[in-house]
C-alpha positions in Angstrom: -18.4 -20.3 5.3 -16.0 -21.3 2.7 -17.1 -18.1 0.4 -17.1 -15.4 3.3 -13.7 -16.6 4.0 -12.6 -16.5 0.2 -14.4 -13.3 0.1 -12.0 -11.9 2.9 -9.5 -13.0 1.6 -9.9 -10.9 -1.7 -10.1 -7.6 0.5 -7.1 -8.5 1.8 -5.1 -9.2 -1.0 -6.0 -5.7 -2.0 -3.9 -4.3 1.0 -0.9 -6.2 0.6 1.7 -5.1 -2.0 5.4 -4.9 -2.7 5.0 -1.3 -4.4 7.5 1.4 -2.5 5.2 4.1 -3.3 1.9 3.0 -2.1 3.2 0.0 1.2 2.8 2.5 4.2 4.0 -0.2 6.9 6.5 -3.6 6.9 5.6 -6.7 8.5 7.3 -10.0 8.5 3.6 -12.6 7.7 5.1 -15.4 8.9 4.9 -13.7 12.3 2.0 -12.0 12.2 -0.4 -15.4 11.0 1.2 -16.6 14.8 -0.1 -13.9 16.8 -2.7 -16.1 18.3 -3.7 -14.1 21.0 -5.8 -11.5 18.6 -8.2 -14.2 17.9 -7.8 -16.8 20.5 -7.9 -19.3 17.4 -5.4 -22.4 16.0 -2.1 -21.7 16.0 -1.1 -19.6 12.9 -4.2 -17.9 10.7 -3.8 -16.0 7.4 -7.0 -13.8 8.7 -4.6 -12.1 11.2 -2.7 -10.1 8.8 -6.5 -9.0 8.1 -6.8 -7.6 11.7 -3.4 -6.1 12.0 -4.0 -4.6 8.4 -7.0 -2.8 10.3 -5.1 -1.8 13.0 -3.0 0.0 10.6 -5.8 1.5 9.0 -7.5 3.0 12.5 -4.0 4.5 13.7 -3.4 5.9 10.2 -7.2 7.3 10.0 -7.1 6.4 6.2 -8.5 3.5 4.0 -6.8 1.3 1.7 -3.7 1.0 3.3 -1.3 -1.5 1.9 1.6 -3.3 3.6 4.6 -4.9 3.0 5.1 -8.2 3.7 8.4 -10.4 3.7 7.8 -13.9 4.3 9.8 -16.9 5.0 9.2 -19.8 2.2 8.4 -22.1 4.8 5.0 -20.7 5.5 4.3 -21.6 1.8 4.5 -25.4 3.0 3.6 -24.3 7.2 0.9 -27.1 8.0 -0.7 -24.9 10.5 -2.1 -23.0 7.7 -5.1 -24.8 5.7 -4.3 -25.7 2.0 -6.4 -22.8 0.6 -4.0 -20.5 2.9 -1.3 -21.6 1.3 -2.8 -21.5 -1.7 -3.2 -17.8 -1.4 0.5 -17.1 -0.3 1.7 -19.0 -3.0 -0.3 -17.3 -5.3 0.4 -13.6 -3.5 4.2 -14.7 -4.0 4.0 -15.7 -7.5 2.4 -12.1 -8.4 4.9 -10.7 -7.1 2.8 -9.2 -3.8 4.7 -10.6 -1.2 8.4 -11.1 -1.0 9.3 -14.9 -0.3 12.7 -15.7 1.4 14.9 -18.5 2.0 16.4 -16.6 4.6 14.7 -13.5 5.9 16.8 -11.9 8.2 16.5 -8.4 9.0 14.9 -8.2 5.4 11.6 -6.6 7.4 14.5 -3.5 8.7 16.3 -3.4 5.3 12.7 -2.3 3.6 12.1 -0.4 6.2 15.2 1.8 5.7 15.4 2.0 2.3 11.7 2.6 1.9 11.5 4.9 5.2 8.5 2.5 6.1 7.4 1.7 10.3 7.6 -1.8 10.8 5.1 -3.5 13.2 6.4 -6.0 14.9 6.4 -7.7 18.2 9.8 -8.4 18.2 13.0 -6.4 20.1 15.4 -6.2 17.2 18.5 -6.9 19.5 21.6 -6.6 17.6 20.5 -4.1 15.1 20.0 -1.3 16.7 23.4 -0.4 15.5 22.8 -0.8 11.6 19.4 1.2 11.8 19.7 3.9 14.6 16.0 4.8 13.7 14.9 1.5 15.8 15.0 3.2 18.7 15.8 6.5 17.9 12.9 7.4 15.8 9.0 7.1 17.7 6.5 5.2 15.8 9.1 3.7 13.4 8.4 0.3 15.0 5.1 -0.6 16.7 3.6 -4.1 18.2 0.3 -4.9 17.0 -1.3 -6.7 20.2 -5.1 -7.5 21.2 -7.2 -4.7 22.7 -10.7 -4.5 24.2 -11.9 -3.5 20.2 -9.9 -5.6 18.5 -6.1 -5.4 17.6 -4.4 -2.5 18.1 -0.5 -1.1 17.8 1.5 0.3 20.5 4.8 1.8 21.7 7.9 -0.7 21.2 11.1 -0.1 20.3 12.0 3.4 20.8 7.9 4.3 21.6 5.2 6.3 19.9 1.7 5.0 19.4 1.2 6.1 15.9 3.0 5.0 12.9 5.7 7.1 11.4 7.3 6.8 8.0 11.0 8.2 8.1 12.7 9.7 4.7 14.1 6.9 2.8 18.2 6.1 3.1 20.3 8.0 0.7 21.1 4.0 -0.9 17.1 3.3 -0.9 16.9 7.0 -3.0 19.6 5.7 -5.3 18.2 2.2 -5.8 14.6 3.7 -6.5 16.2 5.4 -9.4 16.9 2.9 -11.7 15.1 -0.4 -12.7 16.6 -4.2 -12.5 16.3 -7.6 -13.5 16.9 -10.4 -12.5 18.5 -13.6 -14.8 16.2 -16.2 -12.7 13.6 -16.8 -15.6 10.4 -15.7 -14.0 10.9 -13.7 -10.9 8.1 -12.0 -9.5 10.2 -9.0 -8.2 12.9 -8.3 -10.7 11.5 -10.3 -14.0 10.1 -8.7 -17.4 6.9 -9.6 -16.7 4.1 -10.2 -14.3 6.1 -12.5 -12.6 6.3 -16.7 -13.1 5.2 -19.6 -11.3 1.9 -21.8 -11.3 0.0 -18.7 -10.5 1.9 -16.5 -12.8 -1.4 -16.6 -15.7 -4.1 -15.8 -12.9 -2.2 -12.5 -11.8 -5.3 -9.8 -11.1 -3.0 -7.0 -11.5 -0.6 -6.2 -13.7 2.2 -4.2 -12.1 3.8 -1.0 -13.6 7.8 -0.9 -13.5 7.6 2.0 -11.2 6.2 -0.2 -8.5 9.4 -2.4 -8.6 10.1 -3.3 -4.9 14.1 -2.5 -3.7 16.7 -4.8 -3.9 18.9 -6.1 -1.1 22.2 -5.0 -1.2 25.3 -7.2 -0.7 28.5 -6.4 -0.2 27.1 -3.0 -1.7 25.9 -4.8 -4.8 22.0 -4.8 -5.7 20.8 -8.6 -5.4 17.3 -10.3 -6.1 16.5 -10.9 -2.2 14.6 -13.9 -3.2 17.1 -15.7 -5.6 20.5 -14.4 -4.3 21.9 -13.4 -7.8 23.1 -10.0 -9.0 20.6 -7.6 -10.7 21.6 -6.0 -13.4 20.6 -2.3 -14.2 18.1 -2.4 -16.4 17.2 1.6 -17.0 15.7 4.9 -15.8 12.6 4.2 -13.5 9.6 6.1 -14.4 9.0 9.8 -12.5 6.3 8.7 -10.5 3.7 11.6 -8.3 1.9 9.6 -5.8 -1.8 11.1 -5.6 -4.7 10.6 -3.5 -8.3 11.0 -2.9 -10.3 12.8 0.1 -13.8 12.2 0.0 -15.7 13.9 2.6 -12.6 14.9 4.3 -11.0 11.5 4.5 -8.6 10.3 2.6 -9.8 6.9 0.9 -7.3 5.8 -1.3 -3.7 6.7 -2.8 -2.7 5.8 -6.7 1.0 6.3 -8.5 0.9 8.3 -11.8 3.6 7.7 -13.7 5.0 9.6 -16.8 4.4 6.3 -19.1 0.6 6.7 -18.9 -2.5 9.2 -17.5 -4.6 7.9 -15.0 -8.4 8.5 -15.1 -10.2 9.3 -12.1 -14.1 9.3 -12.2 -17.5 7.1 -10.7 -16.5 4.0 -13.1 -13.7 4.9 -15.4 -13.2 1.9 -17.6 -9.8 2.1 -18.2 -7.6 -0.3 -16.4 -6.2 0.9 -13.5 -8.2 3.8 -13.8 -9.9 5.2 -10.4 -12.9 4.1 -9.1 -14.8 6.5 -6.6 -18.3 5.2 -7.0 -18.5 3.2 -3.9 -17.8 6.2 -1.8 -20.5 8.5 -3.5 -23.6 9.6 -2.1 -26.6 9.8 -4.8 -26.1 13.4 -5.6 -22.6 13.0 -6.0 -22.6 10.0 -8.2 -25.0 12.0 -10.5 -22.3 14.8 -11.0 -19.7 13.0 -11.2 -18.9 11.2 -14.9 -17.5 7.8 -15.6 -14.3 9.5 -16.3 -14.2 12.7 -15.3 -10.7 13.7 -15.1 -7.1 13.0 -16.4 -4.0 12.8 -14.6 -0.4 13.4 -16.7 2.9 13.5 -15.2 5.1 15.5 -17.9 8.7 16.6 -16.7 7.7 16.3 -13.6 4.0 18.6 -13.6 1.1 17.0 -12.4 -1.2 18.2 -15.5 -5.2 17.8 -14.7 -7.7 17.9 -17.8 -11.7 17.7 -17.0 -13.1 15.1 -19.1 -16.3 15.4 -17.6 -20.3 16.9 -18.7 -20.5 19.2 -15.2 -16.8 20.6 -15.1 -14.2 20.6 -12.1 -13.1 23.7 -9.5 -8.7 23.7 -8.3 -8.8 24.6 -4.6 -5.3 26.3 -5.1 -3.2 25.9 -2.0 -6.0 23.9 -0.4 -7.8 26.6 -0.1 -11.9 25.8 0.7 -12.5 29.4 0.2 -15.0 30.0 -2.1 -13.9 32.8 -3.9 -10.2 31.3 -4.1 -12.1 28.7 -6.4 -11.1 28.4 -9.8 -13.5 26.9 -12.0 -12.2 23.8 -14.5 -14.6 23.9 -17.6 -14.6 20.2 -19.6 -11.7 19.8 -22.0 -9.4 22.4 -20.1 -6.3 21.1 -18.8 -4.3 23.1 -15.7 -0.8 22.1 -14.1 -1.4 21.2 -10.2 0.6 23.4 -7.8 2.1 23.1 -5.1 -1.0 22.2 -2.7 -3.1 22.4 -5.2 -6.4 20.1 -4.6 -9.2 19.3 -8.0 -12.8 19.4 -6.8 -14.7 17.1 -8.7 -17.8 17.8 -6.5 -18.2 19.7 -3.3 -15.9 17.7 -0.3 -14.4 15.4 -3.6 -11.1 16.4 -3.9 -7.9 14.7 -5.2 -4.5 15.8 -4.8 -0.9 15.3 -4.0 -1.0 12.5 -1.2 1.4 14.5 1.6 -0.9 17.8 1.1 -4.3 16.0 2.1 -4.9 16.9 5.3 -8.1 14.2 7.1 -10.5 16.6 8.5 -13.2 14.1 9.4 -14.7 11.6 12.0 -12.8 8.5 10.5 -14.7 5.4 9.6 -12.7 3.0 8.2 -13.7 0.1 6.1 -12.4 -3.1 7.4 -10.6 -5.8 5.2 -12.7 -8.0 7.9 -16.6 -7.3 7.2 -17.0 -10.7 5.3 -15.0 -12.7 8.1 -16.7 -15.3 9.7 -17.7 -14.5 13.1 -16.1 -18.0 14.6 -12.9 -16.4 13.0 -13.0 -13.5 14.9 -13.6 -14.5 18.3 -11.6 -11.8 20.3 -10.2 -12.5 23.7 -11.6 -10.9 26.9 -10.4 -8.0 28.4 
């Protein structure tokens, strides 16, 4: 029992992040481990930010979704959580994966509008309706996750809409996006010059580019570390960043930020870290085409340059086109800037490309963050 839940809780830290490029929803945890209705279990449950993670993923109809999550720093002590649970916050916090607050306050909305994120959240945001107009003004920019007959779902609140809808970031999220900053509390997670501090800081799994710097709050119009309350100072030019992502078999299974400090290789096992992995969405055939690393990203001066690394070679689908004789062939060692639209086929129905211009043209699938779960911890209730 104690692996499967261990186990689950390793997908899940996969889906949670405080990258403004990749988080495609905000959430406030402490809320959502509360919800006790989607499981009929004990009274607050990490595993619930599981469930409403796969909501997400079903109204999105695409995989590896991430979220955003702002958390008071009482859950880090909450003892309705087990020790291993707050174990696992603490650790998320001290990577720098989560956001821990003193005082959260309409933190989830600020995100929200400087990120143009939806928020899911059963609450009604009185008061601040005013400050973010897009609360009610804007359907799908704030949903409810709440139980349904298959499990957790999301539906209309604050201003309606059923499916979640990301806005265009606020003019003073655009700015602050622009420019890296730092912190002077040694070791902070968000703002420091490193992986982040704290008694997890030297079993970080990931180690975070610059470009995936999460916003500061502003205060009295000054940028300030939202976690230790002190100004940031500006620290530089933020990486360009292209945000691609991958369509296998017309869904969309993943999304990944290429900066212009370092290529990204995208293959069945590249062994470079941070490099793409698409094995474990590969039929046979495919996964004997398709090389370790078989192709390079660059982002220089703002081009998305693709070079085939590979033994069997690449097509460009320019424009998206899937017409055959649009096809233009990508021999090994030839390099081609991506256009507008533009998709690379590694092999017939794997395609990778700018992640607004990949249509999903498929029945959707989606693999939940809740397959190892114990079943007594997903006991759902009845209709």
């Amino acid at each position: 029992m104690r692996f499967e839940i261990s186990k689950v809780m390793d997908a899940i830290e996969g889906r949670v992040c405080t990258d403004p490029h990749l988080a495609r929803a905000v959430l406030d945890l402490a809320e959502v481990v509360r919800y006790q209705d989607l499981d009929g279990g004990r009274p607050a449950n990490l595993l619930r930010l599981g469930m409403v993670i796969d909501a997400l993923v079903r109204h999105l109809e695409e995989d590896n979704v991430p979220v955003y999550a702002v958390v008071h720093r009482a859950l880090l002590s909450d003892a309705d959580l087990t020790s291993n649970e707050r174990m696992v916050v603490r650790r998320w916090a001290d990577d720098g994966l989560v956001e821990v607050l003193d005082n959260p306050g309409d933190r989830m909305l600020e995100v929200a509008d400087l990120l143009g994120l939806p928020v899911l959240t059963r609450a009604r945001l009185d008061g601040l309706r005013g400050r973010y107009p897009w609360v009610a003004e804007q359907p799908g920019r704030v949903l409810a996750p709440v139980a349904g007959a298959g499990g957790p779902t999301l539906t209309a609140h604050v201003g309606g809409g059923t499916v979640p809808v990301s806005g265009t970031p606020s003019p003073a999220g655009a700015q602050l996006l622009t420019r890296l900053w730092r912190c002077a509390e040694p070791g902070c997670a968000l703002f420091g010059g490193g992986g982040g501090g704290g008694a997890f800081a030297d079993l970080a799994r990931v180690e975070r580019s610059p470009s995936g710097q999460a916003p500061p709050t502003l205060r009295s119009g000054a940028p300030t570390c939202p976690r230790h309350g002190s100004r940031l100072t500006d620290a530089g030019a933020r990486p360009r960043t292209q945000v691609l992502a991958v369509r296998i078999g017309g869904l969309t299974r993943r999304r990944f930020v290429l900066t212009s400090d370092e290529p990204v290789l995208v293959g069945r096992a590249p062994e470079q870290s941070g490099g793409v992995v698409l094995g474990q969405w590969l039929n046979d055939e495919a996964r004997r085409w398709i090389s370790r690393s078989h192709l390079q990203f660059e982002l220089r001066v703002g081009e998305v340059i693709v070079t085939d690394l590979s033994t069997n070679g690449s097509g460009i689908r320019p424009g998206g086109s899937m017409d055959e004789a649009e096809r233009i062939p990508l021999a090994p060692r030839q390099s081609r800037v991506l256009g507008p639209g533009d998709m690379v086929e590694l092999y017939p129905g794997v395609q990778v490309g700018r992640a607004g211009e990949l249509p999903t043209g498929a029945a959707f699938n989606p693999t939940s963050v809740m397959a190892e779960a114990p079943t007594m911890a997903m006991r759902l209730p009845r209709p």
